[in-house]
N, C-alpha and C positions, 0 to 999 in steps of 0.2 A: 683662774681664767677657765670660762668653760667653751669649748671649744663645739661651736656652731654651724662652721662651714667647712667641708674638706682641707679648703686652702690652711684653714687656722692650722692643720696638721703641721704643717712646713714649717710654718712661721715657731710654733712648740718646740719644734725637732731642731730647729736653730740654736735655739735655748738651750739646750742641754750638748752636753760631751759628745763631742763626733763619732761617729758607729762605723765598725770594718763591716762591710759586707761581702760576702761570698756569693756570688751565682753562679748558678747550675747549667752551663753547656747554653755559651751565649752565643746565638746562629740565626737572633730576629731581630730586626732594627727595633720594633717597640720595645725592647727591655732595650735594650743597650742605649736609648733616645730618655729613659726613664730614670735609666743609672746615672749618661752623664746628667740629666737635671740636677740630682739629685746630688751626685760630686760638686757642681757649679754651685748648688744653693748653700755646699756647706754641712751637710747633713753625713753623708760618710764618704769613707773614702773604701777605692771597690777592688775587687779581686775577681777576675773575670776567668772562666774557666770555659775552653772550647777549641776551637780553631784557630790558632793564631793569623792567618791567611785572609778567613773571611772575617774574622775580626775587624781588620786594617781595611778592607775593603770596605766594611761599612763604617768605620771611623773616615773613611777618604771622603764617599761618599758626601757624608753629614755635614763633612771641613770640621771632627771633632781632633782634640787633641790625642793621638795614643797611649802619648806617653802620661798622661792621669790616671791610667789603670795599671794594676798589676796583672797580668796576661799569664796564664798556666796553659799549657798546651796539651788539651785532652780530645779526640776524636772521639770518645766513645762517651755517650749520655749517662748514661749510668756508672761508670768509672768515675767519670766526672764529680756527680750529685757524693759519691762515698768518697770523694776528696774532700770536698766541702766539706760532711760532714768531721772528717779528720780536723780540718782546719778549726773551725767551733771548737772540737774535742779537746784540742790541744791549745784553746785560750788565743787563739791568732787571729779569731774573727766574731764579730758580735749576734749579726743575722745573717741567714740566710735567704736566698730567694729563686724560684722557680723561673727557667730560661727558657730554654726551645727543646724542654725534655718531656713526655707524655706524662699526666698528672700519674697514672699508676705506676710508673719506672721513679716517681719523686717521692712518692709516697712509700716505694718498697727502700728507699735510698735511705729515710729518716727513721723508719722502723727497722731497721737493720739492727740484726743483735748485738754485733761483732762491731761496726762503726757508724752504727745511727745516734739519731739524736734523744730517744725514748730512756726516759727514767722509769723504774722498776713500778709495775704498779698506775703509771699514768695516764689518763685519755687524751687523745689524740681526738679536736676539735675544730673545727672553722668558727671563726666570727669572720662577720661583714660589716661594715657601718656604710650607711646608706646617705646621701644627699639628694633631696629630691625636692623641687621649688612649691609645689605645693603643703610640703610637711614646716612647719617653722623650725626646726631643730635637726641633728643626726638622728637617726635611727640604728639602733644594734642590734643585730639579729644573730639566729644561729638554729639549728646547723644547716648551711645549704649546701655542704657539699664532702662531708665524709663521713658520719651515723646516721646509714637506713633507718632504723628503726631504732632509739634508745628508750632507755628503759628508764624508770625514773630515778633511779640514783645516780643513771648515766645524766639525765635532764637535771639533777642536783649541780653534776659536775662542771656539766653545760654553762649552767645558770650563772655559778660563781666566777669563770671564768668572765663570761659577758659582764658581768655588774662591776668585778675587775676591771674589765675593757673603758667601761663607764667611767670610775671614778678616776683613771688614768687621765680621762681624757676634760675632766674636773668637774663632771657632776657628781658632788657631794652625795646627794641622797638618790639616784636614779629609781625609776618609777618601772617597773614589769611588769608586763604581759604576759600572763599563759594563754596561749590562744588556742582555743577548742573550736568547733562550727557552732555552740552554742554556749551563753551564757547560764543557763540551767545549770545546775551541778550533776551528774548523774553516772554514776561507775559501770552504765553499760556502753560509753565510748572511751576509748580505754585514753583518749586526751584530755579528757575532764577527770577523770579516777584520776588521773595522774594530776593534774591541778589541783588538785581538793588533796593530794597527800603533799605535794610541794607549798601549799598555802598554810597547812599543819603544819610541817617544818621549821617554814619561814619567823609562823607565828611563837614554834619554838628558840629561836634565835640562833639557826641552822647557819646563815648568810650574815654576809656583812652588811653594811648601814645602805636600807635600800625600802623601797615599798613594793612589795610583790601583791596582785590579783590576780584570781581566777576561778577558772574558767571565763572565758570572754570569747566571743565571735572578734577577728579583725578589725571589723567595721569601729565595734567599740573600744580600740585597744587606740584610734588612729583619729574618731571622725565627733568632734562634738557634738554633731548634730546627731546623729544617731544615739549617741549618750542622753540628750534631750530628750527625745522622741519614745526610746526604752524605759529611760528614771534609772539609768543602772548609776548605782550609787559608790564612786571608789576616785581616789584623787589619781590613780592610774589614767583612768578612764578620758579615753580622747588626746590622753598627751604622754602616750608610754616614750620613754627613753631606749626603754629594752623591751625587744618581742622573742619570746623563746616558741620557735612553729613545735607543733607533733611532731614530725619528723619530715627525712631527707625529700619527700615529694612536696609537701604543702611548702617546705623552706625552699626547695631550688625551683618551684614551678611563679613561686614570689620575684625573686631572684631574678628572674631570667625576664620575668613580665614587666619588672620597673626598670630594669637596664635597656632591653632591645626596644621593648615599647612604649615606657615615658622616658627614657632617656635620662635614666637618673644616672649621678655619679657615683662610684661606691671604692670604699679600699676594704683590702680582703687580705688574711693570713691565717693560718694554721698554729695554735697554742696548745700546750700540753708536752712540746719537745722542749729541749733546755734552754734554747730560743727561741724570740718567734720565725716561723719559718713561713717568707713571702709565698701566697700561692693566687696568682690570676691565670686566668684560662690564655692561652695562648693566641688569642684572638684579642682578648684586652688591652683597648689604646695606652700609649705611653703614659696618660695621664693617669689614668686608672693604678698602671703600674708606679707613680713616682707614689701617687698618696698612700699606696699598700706601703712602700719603701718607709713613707713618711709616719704612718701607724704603728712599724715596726718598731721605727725607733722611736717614738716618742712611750710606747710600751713597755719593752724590754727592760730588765734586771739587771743586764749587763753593764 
């Protein structure tokens, strides 16, 4: 089953073994409105870490049940996030996910030497998958939001992760995008250099079962017609499954232009720690927050 629309998430994540989750210093009604969804739907069962106080206040609020959570009583954000991570560590919990804690205090939480979630050697990545009504499909993208700049074996690392993402979610052969501003090849932009070494790779049988092109402008990575109109010749072309941006500006300035300004849907987490680790911006509706929950686990190893 290849999974089409966000909601498909849910319905996946039903299907498979219920997931513990752990989050990080809950103090916002959108995660805690995300969590219960996502208790309600069946999908995991949660462990809430934060104030016990305002907790209840915002379970009063909602008329949610309290007692569906396991409640740990932490004031302090960052104590918190290295509970959590404990809790993973120690096999008690499957995923984690980001609460009303600042993305850098989460991010220092999971890299933690002494009790994060980092394996020796690992890159620490975002994927995002995309729903947007004028694309017929998801889209998977990467990285919008934690490699400035990588390098191309860090974009190897990248890549596999995402086509991961992909076949997880059941496309068999997913189609990538290296997106450059131009389709040209030429190794004086250092995102086409880098296309033209990831497409050698590829064609050495670097990646798993997938169709990687590049160099490509956007346009061609997304828009049939522009595919027409060029002759660019590649079964990627017009209908990528996976876009890998240059880097953290061209990814998060995407990012930020189909969610605030066409109002796309998107679920979003953090790979390369020993789970996935949920991470939406703290301004991200409930919804946004259940499908990341629902990405998680339909993802996860555990």
């Amino acid at each position: 089953m290849q999974i089409i629309k966000l909601e498909n998430l849910i319905e996946l994540a039903q299907k498979k073994p219920k997931k513990r989750l752990v989050v990080v210093f809950v103090n916002d009604q959108h995660t805690l409105d995300a969590v219960n969804d996502a208790v309600d739907a069946g999908i995991v069962e949660a462990i809430l870490t934060g104030e016990r106080d305002s907790i209840a206040k915002m379970c009063e609020a909602s008329n949610f049940d309290i007692n569906k959570f396991n409640i740990i009583e932490q004031s302090d954000p960052i104590e918190a996030g290295l509970l959590c991570c404990d809790l993973i560590n120690q096999g008690r919990a499957h995923l984690i996910m980001k609460g009303s804690v600042t993305t850098d205090d989460y991010m220092r939480c999971l890299l933690n030497k002494e009790r994060g979630l980092m394996e020796p050697g690992a890159l620490l990545t975002h994927v995002t998958v995309i729903e947007h009504s004028e694309y017929p499909k998801l889209m998977i993208v990467g990285d919008v939001a934690v490699i400035p700049a990588p390098n191309v074996d860090q974009k190897e690392k990248i890549l596999k992760f995402l086509i991961s993402t992909a076949h997880k979610l059941g496309i068999a052969e997913p189609l990538v995008a290296l997106v450059a501003p131009s389709e040209k090849p030429t190794t004086k932009i250092p995102s086409s250099a880098d296309a033209i070494e990831l497409v050698s790779r590829y064609e050495n049988g670097v990646f798993e079962k997938s169709i990687i092109a590049g160099p490509m402008g956007f346009d061609l990575a997304i828009d049939k017609d522009a595919v027409a109109i060029k002759g660019y010749k590649s079964p990627v072309a017009g209908n990528a499954d996976v876009v890998l941006f240059p880097n953290i500006e061209a990814a998060n300035v995407f990012y930020k232009t189909v969610t605030k300004f066409l109002n796309a849907e998107v679920a979003a987490m953090v790979v390369g720690t020993k789970v996935p680790a949920i991470l939406s911006s703290r301004g991200d509706s409930a919804k946004t927050k259940l499908f990341s929950i629902a990405l998680a686990a339909v993802t996860t190893n555990a």
